[in-house]
N, C-alpha and C positions, 0 to 999 in steps of 0.2 A: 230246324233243330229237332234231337231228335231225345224223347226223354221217358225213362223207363222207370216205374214209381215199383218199388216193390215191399209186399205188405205180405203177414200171415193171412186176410183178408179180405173183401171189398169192402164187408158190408157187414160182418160181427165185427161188434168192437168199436167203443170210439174213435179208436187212432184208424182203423177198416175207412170208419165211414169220411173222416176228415182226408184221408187220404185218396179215397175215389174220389172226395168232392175237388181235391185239387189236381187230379188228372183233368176233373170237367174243365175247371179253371182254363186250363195249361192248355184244351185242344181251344176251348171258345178267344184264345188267345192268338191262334195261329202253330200254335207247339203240336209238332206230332209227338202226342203222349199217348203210353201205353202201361196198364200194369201188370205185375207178375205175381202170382196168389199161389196158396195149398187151398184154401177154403174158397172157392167162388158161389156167392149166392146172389149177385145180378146176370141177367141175358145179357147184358153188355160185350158184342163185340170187341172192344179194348180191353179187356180185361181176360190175360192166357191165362193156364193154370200148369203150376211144375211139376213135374213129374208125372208118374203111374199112380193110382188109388192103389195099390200096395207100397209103393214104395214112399209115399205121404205117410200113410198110417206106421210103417215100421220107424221109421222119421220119428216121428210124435212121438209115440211109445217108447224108443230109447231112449228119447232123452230125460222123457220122465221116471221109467225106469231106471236111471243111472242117480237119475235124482234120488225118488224111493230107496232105494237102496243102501245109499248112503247117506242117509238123513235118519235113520236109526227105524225106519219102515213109517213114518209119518206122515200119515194122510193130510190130516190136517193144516198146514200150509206147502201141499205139493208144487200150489198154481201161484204163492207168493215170492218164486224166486226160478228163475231161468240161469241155464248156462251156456248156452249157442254151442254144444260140444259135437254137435252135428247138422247136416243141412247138406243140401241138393249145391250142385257144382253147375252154381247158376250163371258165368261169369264167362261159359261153355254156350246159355241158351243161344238163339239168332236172336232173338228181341235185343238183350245186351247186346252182344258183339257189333250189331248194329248204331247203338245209341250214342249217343254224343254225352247225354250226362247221365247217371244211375241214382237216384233218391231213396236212400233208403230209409224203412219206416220201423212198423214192429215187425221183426224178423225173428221171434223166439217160439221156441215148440217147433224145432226141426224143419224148419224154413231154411235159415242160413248160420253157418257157424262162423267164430271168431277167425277164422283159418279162411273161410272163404270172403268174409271179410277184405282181408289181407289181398285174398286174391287178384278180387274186384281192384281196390286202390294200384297194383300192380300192372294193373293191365292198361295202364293209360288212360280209364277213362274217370272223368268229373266223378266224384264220389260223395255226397251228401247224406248225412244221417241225420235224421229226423228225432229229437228226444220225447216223448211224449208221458212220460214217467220221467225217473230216477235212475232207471236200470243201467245205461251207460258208463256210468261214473260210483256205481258199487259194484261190489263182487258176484252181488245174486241177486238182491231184491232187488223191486221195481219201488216200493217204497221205505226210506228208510225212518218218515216218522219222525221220534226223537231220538235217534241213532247219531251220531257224530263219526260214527268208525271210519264211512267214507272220506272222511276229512283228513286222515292218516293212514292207514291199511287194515280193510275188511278182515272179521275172523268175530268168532264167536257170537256168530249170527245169533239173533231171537228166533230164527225161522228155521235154524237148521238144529237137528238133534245128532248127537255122535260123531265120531271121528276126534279127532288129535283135539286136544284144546287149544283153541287161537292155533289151527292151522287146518280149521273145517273148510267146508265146498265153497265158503263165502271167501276166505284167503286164495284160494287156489285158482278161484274166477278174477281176484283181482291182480295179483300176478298175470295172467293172461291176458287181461286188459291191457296191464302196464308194458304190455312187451307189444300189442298191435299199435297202439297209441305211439310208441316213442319208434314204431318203422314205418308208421303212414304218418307223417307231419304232415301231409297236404289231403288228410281227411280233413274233410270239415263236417263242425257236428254243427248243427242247429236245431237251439231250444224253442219252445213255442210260447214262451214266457221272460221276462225280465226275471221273475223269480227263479225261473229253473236256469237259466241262466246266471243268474248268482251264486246258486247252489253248485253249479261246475266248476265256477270259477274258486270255491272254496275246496274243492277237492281234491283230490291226491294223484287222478288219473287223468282228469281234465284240465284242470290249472293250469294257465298257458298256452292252451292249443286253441286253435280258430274254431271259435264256439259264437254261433251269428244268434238273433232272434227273429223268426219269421212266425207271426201265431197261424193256425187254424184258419183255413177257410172256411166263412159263413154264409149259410144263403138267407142272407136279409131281404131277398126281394120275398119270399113266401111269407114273411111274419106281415102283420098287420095291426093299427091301432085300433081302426074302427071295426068292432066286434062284425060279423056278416052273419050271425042267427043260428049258426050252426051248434045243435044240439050237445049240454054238456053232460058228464056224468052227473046221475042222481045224485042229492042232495046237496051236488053247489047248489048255494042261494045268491041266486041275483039279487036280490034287495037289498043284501050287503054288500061291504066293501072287502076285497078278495086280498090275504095274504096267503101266497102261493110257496111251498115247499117241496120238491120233486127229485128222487135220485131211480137211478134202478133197484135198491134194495137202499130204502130208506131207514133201516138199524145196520146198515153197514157201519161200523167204530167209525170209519173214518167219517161218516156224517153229523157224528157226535148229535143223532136227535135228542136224546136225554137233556140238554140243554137248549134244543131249541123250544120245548116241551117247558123248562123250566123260566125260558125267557117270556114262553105268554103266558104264562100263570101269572109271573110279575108282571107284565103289562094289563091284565086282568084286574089285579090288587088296585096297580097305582090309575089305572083310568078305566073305570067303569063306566063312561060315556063310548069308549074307543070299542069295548068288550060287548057291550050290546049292540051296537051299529056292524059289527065285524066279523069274518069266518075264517080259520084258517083253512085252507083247500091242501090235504096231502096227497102226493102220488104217489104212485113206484109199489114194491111187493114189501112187506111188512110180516116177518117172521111170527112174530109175535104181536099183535094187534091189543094187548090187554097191555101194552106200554101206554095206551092213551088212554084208561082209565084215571090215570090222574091229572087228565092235564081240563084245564077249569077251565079254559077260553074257549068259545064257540067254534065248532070245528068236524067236517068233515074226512074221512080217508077213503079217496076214490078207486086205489089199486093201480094197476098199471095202465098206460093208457097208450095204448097200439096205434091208433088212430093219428099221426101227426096234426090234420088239419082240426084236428078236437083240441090238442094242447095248443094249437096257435089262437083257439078260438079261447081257450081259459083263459092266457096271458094276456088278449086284447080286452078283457074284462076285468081283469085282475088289478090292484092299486100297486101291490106290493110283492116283491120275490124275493124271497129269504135265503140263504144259505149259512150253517153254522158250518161248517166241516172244518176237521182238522187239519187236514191237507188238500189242498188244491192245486193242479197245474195250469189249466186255465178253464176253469168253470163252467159249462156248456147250457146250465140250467139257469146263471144267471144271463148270459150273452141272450139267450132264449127271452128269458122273461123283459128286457129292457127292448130290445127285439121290439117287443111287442107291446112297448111302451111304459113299462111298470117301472117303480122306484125300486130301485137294489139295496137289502141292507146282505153284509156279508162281514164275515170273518177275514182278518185277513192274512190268512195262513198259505198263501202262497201266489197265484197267477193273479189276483182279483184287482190287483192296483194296473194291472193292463186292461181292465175294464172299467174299471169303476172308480172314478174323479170323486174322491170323499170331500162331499159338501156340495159336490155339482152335479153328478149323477145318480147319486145316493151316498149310502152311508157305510164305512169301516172300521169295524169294531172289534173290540176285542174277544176274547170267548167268554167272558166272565155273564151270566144270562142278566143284572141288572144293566149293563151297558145297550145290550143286545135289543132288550126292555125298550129302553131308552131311544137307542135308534130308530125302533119300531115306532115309537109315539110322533117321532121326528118327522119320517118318512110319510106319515099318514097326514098328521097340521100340514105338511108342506111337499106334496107331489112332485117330482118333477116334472116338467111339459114332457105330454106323451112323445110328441115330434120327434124334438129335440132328441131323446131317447133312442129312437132309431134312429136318427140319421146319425149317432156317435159309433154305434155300432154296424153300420153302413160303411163309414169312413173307415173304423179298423180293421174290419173284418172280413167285409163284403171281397169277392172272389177275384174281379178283377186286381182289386188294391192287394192280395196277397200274390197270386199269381207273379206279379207284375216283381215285386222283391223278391220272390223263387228265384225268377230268368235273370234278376241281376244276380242275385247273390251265384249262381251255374256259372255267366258270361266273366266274373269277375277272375275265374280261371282259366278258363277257355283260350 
């Protein structure tokens, strides 16, 4: 078989890097898999790249220009909302015309358009869409938050400024949705979550259509419980006990740290045995670092950390891994930290009940920071077995075990 993953990426981007990982998958399976990119940044053989370096860049540019433009010249959410209004007539390459089934992933920023979309499901072959946001099933954004509009017909975006009222870039993207959706019935979308998966199934655009769940491929063989000595950022203290918090931009809103901030000050208050014994270890880039002036519990912020086999070396040290965020598809920092043996407390604002067995592999809470508090005192009296810990996330996530529902879910049209 023959199967062509195509991505704005290999290797930016979460959905880049899940998505290489499951070509790895797909060939160490016997699948001749191959990807199709604008941005390539592995040497990887398998992995072409479309188009001319002008004719990508002019790509990209239009369509954010078309965006700018008509979003009343607002910079400020340019990158929060796509429209596929253009894209490379990839459906033409040989890799395609060749392949037996076409995957596709995040395809926005002048990659592929809604049109070529169409094209592809036209041409006879297996067509699979990978959801890794929201964006599917709204008119423009990739997250809609506390937005309901997708539940009925997009318009009067938060993220869009100017044009018609209740009949802006977000109405007009979802119109177009609704017209490729209802002449490809035998697209199939697949969510990488039960939760996002739900989320379609409440929608206006996806409702009824073959909408499967396949998560993320992880490579659980690199994580490890038993630490191996490898040096960590200045001022983790190993002599405490590690609760670990990690995003790429950790004041990103959607991480809601202000509350995670407010939940260990509460656990600070109500147990002072836990607060001296304990550290909280932050990662990631932090706009503002004089956010953590207020927060009373003992705690480091370590910055970004480049190093993958550094952060496998945190988490096999680490007791705990925290996530408050408001929205989640499927968590990548908590599957990390359990990975690596740590108890999960989490919010659970979206994907995280595909990870985390509240009561059995950790704990899921609400966002209120005394609950969160709470959890945290929980998770720390009562660990869960490190083992145990990976081999959950082994079982659901590990490469072969996703793979493996890829080629059925491809065969089941074939």
């Amino acid at each position: 078989m023959k199967v062509i993953l195509v991505c704005n990426s290999d290797l930016t981007g979460g959905a880049a890097v899940v998505t290489y990982r499951l070509m790895v998958a797909l060939r160490d399976m016997g699948v001749e898999a191959s990807m199709l990119v604008m941005n390539k940044r592995s040497n990887d053989p398998d992995v072409h790249v479309v188009g001319s370096a002008l004719g990508r860049k002019l790509r990209f540019v239009g369509e954010r220009a078309y965006i700018f433009a008509h979003n009343g010249f607002n910079r400020t959410d340019l990158f929060k909302v796509s429209l596929a209004n253009t894209g490379f007539d990839i459906w033409r390459h040989r890799l395609v015309k060749e392949a037996d089934a076409v995957i596709l992933s995040w395809v926005n920023q002048g990659l592929l358009s809604l049109k070529g979309v169409k094209r592809l499901v036209d041409s006879g072959k297996r067509v699979l869409w990978v959801m890794h946001d929201m964006w599917c099933m709204t008119g423009a954004c990739h997250h809609a938050l506390d937005c309901e509009g997708y539940k009925t017909e997009c318009g009067h975006c938060r993220y869009i400024k100017g044009g018609t009222v209740g009949n802006d870039l977000s109405r007009l993207g979802w119109r177009r949705k609704k017209r490729l959706y209802e002449s490809c019935p035998e697209l199939t979308i697949v969510a990488v979550s039960n939760w996002l998966a739900g989320c379609a199934g409440q929608s206006s655009l996806l409702s009824g259509h073959d909408v499967r769940v396949i998560p993320n491929v992880f490579p659980d063989n690199l994580f490890y419980i038993e630490p191996r000595g490898i040096e960590l950022p200045h001022g983790v203290d190993l002599s405490k006990r590690l609760i670990v918090m990690g995003a790429a931009r950790l004041d990103d809103p959607i991480k809601d740290f202000p509350t995670a901030i407010a939940a260990l000050n509460r656990l600070a208050e109500k147990r002072e045995d836990i607060a001296g014994r304990c550290q909280a270890v932050f990662y990631g880039d932090l706009r503002d670092p004089s956010v953590l002036a207020g927060l009373r519990f003992p705690h480091v912020h370590t910055g970004r950390i480049a190093d993958p086999n550094v952060l496998r070396e945190l988490f096999s040290r680490a007791d705990v891994v925290l996530s408050t965020s408001l929205f989640e598809t499927l968590p990548g920092t908590i599957i990390e930290g359990m990975a690596g043996g740590c108890t999960a407390v989490t919010t659970g604002n979206g994907g995280q009940r595909d990870i985390v067995d509240d009561g059995v592999s950790g704990y899921i809470t609400s966002s209120n920071p005394e609950d969160i508090a709470e959890a945290l005192s929980r998770a720390l009296d009562n660990p869960c077995d490190r083992s145990r810990q990976h081999e959950i996330i082994a079982e659901r996530f590990g490469a072969e075990s996703v793979a493996f529902k890829m080629l059925e879910c491809i065969k089941s049209r074939l």
